[in-house]
N, C-alpha and C positions, 0 to 999 in steps of 0.2 A: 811072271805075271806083273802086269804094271800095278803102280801102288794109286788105287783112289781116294782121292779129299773129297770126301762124301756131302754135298750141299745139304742133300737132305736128308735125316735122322733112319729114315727106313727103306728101300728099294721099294719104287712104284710099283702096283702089280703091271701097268702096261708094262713098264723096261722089262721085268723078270718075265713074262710071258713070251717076248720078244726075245729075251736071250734063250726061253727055252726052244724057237723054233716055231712057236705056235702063232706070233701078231708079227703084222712087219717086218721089216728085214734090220739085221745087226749088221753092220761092217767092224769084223775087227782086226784090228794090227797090231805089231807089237807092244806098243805101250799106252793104248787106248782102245776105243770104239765110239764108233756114232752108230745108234739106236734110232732110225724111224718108227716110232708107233703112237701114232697120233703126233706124239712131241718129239721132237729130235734132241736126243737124250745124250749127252757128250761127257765123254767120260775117260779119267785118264789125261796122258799130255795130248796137246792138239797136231792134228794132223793137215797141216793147211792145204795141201794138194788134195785129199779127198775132201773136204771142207767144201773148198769152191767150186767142188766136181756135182756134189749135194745141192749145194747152199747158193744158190747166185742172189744179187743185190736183189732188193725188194723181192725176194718169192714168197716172202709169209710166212716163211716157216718159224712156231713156235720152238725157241730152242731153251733148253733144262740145260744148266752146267753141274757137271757132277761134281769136277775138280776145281779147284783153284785156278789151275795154269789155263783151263780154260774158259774163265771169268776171264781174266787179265786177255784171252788174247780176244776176246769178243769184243771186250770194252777199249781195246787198241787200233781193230781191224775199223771199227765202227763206232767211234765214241757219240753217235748221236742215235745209235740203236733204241727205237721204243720199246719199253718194258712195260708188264704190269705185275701185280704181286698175286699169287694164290693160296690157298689154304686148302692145306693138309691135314685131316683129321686124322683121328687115332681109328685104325680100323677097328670095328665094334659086331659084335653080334645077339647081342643085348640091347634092350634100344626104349624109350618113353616114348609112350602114345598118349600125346594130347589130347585133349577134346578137341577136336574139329568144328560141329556142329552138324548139321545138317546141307547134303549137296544140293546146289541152285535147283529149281524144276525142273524137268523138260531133259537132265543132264543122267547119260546109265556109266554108272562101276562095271569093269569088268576085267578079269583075271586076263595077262597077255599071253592068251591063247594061238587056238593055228590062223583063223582071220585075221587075227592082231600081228603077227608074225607074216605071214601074206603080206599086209601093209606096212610095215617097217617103219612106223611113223616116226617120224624126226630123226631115220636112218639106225634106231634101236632094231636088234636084231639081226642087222646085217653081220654081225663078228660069227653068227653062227650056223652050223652047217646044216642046220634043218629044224621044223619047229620041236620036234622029237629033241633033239641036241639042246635045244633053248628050256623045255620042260622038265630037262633031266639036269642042268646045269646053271638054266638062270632065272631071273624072276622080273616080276615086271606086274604093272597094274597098268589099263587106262580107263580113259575117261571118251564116251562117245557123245555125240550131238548131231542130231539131222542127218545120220548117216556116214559121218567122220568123226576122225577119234582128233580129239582137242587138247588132252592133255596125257602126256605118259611119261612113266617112270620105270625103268629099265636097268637089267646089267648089262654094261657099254660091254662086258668081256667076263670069263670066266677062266679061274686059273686056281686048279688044285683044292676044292672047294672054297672059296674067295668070288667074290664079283666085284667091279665096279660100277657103281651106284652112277646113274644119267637120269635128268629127267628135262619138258622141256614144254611147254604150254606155247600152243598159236597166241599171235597177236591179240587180237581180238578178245581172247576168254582170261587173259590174265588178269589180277589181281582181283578173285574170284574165290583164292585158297585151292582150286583143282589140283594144283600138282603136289599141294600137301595132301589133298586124301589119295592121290596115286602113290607117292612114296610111304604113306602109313601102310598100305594093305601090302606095297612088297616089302617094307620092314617087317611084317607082322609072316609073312610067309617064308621070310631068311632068317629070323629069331627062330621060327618053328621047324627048320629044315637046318639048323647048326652051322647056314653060311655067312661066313666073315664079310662084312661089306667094307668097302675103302669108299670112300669118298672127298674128293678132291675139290674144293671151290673153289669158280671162278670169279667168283665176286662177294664182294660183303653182305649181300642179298642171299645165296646160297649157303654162306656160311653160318650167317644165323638162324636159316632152317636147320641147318644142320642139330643146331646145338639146343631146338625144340624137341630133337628127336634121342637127345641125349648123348649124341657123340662130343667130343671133346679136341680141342684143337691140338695136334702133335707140333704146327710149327706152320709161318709160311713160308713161300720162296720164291724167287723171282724169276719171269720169264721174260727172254728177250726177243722180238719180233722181228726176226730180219729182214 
């Protein structure tokens, strides 16, 4: 078994879901793996022939180094690779519920039921095999307006009671606080149902929702966009 330089302090639940078989596909060989799920997750020493077989110049794909040796060969192959930094909270299932206030007029709450699941909004829901599947294993709130849902919050995936926490407001209705009363009512329904949330931020914005809601920062780490 090849030996991993661990980037980051805890195994995402995407990779672990993915190596068990259930998200994405793993490639593994003898002294590594590349992990597509969502992020292409590298790990172990590199494998440049399957690499380039994945990975071609500009595809966009976000890649996670798991080990050392493959920092070093990302930042060799491509020393002008654009990165950005994320944050990685402590997964938490205990959680602060701030005051909110009161939601705009005209705006309905509502539990991410089988219409919600139907619509998939901002592609929440898709990881799962039916809304039966989503109700039994994940959670979610939104938020509706004039017929369409505006604001929601979601588990992007579920793995062994675990979710990862998504959430993701239209243009237009943002900085309104919507997607903090959708992430309050599905924190308040994974506090109540004993599931562990992970939550990943991709920006300094997301982070400090985060940390409104009581979770606490495990570490960031760096992703590079090839």
């Amino acid at each position: 078994m090849y030996k991993t330089y661990n980037r980051l302090q805890s195994t995402p639940l995407l990779l672990r879901s993915c190596e068990a078989g259930l998200f994405g596909k793993n490639h593994v060989y003898e002294n590594g793996s590349i992990a597509e799920a969502l992020f292409t997750y590298l790990s172990g020493e590199p494998n440049e022939a399957l690499f380039n077989q994945l990975c071609t110049p500009k595809c966009g794909r976000h890649l996670v180094c798991l080990s050392e040796q493959w920092e070093n060969f990302i930042q060799q192959k491509n020393p002008d690779t654009e990165t950005y930094v994320r944050y990685e909270m402590k997964p938490a299932n205990h959680f602060i519920f701030p005051h909110l206030g009161e939601l705009p007029s005209g705006v309905e709450m509502r539990k991410f039921g089988e219409k919600e699941f139907e619509e998939k909004p901002f592609a929440h829901g898709q990881n799962y095999k039916s809304a039966e599947d989503f109700a039994a294993n994940g959670a979610g709130a939104v938020i509706w307006h004039n017929g369409k849902i505006v604001s929601s919050a979601s588990s992007f995936i579920s793995f062994e009671n675990e979710v990862e926490l998504d959430f993701s407001t239209l243009e237009d209705y943002r900085r309104k606080g919507l997607a903090n009363h959708c992430i309050n009512e599905m924190l308040k329904d994974c506090e109540a149902r004993a599931l562990l949330v992970h939550w990943d931020a991709q920006t300094e914005i997301s982070r400090d929702i985060a940390f409104k809601f009581g979770f606490e920062l495990n570490q960031s780490y760096t992703v590079y966009i090839y």
